[in-house]
C-alpha positions as CSV (number, residue, x, y, z in Angstrom):
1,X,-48.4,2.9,-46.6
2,X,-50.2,2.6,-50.1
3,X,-48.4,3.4,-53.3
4,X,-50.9,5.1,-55.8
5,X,-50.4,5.3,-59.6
6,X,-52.4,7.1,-61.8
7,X,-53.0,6.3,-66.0
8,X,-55.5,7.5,-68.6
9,X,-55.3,11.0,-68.8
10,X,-54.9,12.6,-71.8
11,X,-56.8,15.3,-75.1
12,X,-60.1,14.7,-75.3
13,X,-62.8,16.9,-77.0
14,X,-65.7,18.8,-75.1
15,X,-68.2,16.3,-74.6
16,X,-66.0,13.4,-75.0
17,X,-65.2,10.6,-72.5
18,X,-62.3,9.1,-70.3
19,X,-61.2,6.7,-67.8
20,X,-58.5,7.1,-65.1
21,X,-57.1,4.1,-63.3
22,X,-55.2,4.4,-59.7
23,X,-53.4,1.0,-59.5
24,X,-52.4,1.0,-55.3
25,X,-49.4,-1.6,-54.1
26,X,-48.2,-1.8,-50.8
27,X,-51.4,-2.9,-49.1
28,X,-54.9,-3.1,-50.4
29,X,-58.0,-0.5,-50.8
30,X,-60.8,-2.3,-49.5
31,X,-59.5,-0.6,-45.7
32,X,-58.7,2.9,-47.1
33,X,-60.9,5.7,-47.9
34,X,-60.0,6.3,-52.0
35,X,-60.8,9.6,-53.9
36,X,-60.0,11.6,-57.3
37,X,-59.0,15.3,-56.4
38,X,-57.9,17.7,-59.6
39,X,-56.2,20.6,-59.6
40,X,-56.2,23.5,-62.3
41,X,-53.4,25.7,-62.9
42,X,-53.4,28.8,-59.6
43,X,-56.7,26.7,-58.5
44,X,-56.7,24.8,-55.3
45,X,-57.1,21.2,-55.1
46,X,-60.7,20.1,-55.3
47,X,-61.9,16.8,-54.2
48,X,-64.1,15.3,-57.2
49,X,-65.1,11.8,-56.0
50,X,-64.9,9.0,-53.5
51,X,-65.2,6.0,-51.9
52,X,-65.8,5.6,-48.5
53,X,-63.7,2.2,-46.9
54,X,-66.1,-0.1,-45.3
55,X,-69.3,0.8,-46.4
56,X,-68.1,1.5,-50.2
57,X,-70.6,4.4,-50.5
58,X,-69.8,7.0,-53.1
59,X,-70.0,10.7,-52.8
60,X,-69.3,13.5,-55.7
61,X,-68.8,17.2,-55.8
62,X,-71.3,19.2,-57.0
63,X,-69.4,19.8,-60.4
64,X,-69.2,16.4,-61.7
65,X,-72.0,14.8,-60.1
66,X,-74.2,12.7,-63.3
67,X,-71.2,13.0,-65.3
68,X,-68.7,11.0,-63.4
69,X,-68.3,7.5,-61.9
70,X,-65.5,6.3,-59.6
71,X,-65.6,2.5,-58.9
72,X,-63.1,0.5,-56.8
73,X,-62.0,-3.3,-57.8
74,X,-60.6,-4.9,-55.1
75,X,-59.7,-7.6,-57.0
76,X,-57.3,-5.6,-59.2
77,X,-56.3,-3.1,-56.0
78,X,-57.7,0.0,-58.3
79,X,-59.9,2.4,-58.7
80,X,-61.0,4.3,-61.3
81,X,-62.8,7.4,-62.5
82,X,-65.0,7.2,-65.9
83,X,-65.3,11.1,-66.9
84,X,-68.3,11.5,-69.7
85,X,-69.7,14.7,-70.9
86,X,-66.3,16.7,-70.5
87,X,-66.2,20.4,-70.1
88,X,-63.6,22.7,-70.7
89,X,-63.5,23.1,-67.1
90,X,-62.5,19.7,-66.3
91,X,-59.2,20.6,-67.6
92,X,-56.6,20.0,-64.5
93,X,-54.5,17.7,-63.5
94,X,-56.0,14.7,-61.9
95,X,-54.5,12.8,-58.7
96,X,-55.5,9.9,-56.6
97,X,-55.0,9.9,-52.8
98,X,-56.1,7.2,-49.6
99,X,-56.1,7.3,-46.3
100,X,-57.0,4.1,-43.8
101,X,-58.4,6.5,-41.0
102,X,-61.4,7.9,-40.1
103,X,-60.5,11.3,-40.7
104,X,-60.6,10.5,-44.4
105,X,-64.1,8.4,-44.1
106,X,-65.7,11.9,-42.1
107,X,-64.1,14.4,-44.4
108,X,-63.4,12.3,-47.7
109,X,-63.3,15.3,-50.2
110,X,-61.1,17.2,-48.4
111,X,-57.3,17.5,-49.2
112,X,-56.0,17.4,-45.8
113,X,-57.8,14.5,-44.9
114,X,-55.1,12.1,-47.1
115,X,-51.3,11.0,-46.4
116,X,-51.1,8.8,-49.5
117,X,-51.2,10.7,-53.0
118,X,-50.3,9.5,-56.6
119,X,-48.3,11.7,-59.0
120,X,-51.1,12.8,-61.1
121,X,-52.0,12.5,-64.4
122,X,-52.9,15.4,-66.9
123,X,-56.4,15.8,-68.1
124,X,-56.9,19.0,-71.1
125,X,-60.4,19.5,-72.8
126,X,-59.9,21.4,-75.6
127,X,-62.0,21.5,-79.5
């Protein structure tokens, strides 16, 4: 099973920019279906973004779609998620999950459809 890590969360302005990395060990990403979920405080966990294993296709939700970009580098074993035009509402924390089966590749940005999640990493948008 893949280990997931996530990195680059942190304050940023409204408006402002950041990156997340997910560096994965234990086996590599180009077979797994990747995504970015986020989850606010007595929110559920909402899938933001992902990559599909295989075909490498990239799907968004509605919320961030034109102001986030997730890209996998297989070289590295990690993807990441570059956040621009931040909104208040973007304030959660952030975790990375993947799954190699085709559960995950039909139902990608759904929570249930992942085994293998990182520990998060804590995204606040505040002036």
């Amino acid at each position: 099973q893949v280990q997931l890590v996530e990195s680059g969360g942190g304050l940023v302005q409204p408006g402002g920019s950041l990156r997340l990395s997910c560096a994965a060990s234990g086996s590599t990403l180009d077979g797994y279906t990747t995504a970015w979920f986020r989850q606010a405080p007595g929110q559920e966990r909402e899938g933001v973004a992902c990559v599909i294993s295989g075909n490498g296709d990239t799907y968004y939700a509605d919320s961030v779609k034109g102001r986030f970009i997730m890209s996998r580098d297989n070289a590295r074993n990690t993807v990441y998620l570059e956040m621009n035009s931040l909104q208040i509402e973007d304030t959660a924390v952030y975790y990375c999950a993947a799954d190699a089966r085709v559960r995950a590749a039909m139902y990608p940005l759904e929570h249930w459809s992942y085994t293998s999640w990182g520990q998060g990493t804590q995204v606040t948008v505040s002036s």
